[in-house]
C-alpha positions as YAML, in Angstrom:
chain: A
units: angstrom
residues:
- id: 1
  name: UNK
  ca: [1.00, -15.89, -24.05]
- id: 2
  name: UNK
  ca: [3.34, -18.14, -22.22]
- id: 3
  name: UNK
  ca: [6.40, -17.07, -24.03]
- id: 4
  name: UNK
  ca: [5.24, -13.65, -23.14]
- id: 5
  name: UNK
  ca: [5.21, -14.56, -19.46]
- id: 6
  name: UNK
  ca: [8.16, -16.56, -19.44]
- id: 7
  name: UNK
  ca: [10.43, -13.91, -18.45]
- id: 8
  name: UNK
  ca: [8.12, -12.18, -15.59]
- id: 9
  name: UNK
  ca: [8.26, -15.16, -13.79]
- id: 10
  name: UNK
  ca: [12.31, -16.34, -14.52]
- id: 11
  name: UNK
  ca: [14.37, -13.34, -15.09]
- id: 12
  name: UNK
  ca: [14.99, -11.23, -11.69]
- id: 13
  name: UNK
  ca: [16.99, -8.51, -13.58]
- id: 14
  name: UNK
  ca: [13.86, -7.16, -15.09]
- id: 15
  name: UNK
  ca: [12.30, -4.19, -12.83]
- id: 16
  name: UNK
  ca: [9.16, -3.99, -11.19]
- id: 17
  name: UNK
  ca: [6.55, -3.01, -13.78]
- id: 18
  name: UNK
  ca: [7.68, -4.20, -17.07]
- id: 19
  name: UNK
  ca: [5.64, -5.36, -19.70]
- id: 20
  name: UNK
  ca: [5.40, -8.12, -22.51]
- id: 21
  name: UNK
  ca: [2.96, -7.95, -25.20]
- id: 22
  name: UNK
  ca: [2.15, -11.41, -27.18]
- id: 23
  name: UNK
  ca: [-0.19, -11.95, -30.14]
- id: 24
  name: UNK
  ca: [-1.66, -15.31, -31.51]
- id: 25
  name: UNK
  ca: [-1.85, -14.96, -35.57]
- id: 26
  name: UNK
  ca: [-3.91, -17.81, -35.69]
- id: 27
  name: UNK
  ca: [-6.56, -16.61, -33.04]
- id: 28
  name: UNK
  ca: [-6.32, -13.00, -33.28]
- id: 29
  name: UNK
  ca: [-5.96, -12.65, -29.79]
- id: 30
  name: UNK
  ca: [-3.86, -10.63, -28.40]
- id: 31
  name: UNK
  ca: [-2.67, -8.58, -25.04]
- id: 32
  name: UNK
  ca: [-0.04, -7.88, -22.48]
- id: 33
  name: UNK
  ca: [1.16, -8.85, -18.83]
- id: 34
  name: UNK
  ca: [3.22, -6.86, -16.82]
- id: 35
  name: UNK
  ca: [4.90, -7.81, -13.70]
- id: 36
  name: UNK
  ca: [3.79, -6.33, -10.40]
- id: 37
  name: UNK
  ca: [5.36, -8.07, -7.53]
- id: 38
  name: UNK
  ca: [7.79, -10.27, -6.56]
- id: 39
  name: UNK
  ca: [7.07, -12.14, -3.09]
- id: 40
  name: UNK
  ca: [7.47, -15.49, -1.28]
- id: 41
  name: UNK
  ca: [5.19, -17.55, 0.36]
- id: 42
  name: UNK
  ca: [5.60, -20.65, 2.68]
- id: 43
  name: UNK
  ca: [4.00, -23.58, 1.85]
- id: 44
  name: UNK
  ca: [4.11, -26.97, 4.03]
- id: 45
  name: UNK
  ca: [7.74, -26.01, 5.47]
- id: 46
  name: UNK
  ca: [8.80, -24.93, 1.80]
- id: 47
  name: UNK
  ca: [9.31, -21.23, 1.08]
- id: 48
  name: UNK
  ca: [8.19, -20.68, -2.54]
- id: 49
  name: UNK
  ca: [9.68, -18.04, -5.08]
- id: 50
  name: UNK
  ca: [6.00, -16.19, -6.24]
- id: 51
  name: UNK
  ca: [5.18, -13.41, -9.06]
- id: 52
  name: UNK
  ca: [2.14, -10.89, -9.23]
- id: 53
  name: UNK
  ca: [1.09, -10.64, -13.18]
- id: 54
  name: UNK
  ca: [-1.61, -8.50, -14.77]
- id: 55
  name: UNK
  ca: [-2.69, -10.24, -17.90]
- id: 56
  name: UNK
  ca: [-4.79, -7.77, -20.42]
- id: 57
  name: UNK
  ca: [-6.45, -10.37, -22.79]
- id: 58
  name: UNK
  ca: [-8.35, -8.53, -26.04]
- id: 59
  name: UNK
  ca: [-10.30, -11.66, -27.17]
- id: 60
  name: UNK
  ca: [-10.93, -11.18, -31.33]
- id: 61
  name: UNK
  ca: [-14.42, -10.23, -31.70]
- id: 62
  name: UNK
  ca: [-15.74, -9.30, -28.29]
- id: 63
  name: UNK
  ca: [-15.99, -5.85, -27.19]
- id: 64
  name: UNK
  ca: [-13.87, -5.81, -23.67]
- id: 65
  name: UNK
  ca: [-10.78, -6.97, -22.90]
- id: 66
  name: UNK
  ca: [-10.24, -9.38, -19.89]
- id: 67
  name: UNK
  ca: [-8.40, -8.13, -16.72]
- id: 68
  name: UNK
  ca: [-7.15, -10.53, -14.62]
- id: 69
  name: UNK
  ca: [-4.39, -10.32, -11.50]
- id: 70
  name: UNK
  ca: [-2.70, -13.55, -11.17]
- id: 71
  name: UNK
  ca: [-0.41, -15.05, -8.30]
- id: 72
  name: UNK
  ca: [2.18, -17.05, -9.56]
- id: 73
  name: UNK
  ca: [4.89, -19.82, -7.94]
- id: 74
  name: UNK
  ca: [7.65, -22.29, -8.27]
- id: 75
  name: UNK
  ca: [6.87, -25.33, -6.95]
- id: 76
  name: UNK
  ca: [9.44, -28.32, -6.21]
- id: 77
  name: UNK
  ca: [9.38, -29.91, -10.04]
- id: 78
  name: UNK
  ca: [10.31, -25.88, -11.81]
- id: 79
  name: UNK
  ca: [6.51, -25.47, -12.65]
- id: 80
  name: UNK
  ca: [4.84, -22.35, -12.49]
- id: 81
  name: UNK
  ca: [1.30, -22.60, -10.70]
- id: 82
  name: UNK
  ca: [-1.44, -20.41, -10.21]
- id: 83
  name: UNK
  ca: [-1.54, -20.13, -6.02]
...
């Protein structure tokens, strides 16, 4: 999944709305996360580079697929947190 995400969150090239699917072999799990929105947000004098994601998560063996909407940013160290 994080390869999958990688890009959404590094590569500004990639438009609005694109789309990476990933699959564990091991799991069985499997599902896609497309990139909504690219945005700032100012945090304690810092202004932090942020990503919208929409991770579709079909977990093997259960009937629905998780839907989440997550916020994204770069904090100081290069790590991508969950704001």
């Amino acid at each position: 999944m994080a390869s999958a995400a990688n890009p959404l969150l590094k590569d500004e090239s990639l438009p609005l709305g694109t789309t990476r699917e990933w699959r564990n072999p091991v799991s069985g799990n499997r599902g896609r996360i497309t990139l909504l929105e690219r945005f700032q947000y100012d945090y304690e004098g810092s202004t932090l580079p942020c990503r919208k994601l929409k991770y579709h998560t079909v977990i093997k063996n259960l009937a629905d697929p998780y839907n989440l909407i997550l916020q994204r940013c770069r904090i100081a160290n290069g790590k991508w947190k969950i704001l």
